[in-house]
N, C-alpha and C positions, 0 to 999 in steps of 0.2 A: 399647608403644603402637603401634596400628597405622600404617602409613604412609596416606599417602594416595594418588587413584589416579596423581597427575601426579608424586608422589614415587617410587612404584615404576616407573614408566616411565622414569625418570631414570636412578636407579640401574642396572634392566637395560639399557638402554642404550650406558651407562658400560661396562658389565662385556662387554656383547659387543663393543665397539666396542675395549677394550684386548687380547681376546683378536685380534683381528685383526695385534696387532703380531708382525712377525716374532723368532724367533729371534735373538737377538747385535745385535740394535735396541734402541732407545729412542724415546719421545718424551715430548711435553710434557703437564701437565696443562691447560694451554691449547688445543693443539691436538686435544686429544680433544673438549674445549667445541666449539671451531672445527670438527671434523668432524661435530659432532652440530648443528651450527645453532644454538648457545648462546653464543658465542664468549668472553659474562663469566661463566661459570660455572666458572671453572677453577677455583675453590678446592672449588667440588661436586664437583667430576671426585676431587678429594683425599678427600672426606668420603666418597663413594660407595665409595674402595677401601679407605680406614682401616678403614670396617664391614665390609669382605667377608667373612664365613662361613668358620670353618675347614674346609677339604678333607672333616673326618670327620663334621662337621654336618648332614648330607644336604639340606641344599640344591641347587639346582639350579648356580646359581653360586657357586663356592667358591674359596679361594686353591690349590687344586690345579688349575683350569682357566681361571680368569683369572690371566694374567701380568702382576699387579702390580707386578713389579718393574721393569719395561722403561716405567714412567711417572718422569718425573721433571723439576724443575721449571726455567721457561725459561732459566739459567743455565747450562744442564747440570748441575747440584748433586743430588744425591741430598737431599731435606728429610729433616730428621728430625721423628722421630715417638718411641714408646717408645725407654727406654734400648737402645741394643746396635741398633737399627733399621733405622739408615740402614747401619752396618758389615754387617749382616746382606743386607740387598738388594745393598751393592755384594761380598760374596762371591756371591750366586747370578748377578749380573749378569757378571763374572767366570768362573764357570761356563758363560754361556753361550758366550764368547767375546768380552765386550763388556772392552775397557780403563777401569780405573778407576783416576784419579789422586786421589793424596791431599795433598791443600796442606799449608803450615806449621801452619795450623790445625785441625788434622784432620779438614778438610769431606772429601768426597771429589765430584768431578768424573767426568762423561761427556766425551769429544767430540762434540756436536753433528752437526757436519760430517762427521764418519768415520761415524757408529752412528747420529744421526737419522732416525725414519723419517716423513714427513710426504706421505702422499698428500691430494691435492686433495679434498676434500668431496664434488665434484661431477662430478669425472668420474675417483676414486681412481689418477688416475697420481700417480707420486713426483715429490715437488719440492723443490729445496733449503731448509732451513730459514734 
């Protein structure tokens, strides 16, 4: 089904606005709302990257050039999604250099504070989260 035009602008925006996070960062599915001027849409910012296009899809944005995994949600919690998921984002998050703890319950956690990366909306300096 086609999207519509305020749907596609959504998404791409989403998708360029997480490739902007750095390397061995994170941030929030909130704060990406927040830096897009949407501030309650953080569960779209999640919908936006559940669908991303695999790498070999030939789409323009794809899970090989949006870094999906450096989103995650304002607990610092990795959410899960399909089986094996969330395990699977905190090994690539991992890879980058990012620490991932794993609770009694096998959530597994960011630190915010250390790996948060939250620039201003409006004049993109870094702020603490």
């Amino acid at each position: 089904m086609p999207r519509s035009e305020e749907a596609e602008w959504w998404i791409n925006a989403v998708h360029e606005a997480v490739q902007l996070i750095p390397t061995g960062t994170v941030t929030t599915y909130g704060h990406i709302a927040l830096y897009l001027g949407e501030p309650k849409r953080a569960r779209q910012v999640g919908i936006a990257l559940k669908h991303l296009p695999a790498e070999e899809s030939g789409e323009y944005f794809h899970a090989g050039n949006v870094p999906w995994q450096r989103v995650i949600n304002s607990k610092g919690m990795i959410s899960h999604r399909e089986p094996g998921g969330a395990e699977r984002q905190a090994d690539v998050l991992r890879g980058e250099g990012v620490k991932v703890e794993t609770d009694a319950m096998g959530e597994f956690y960011v630190d915010l504070v250390r790996y948060g990366w939250f620039p201003n909306p409006e004049t993109e300096s870094e702020e603490e989260p």
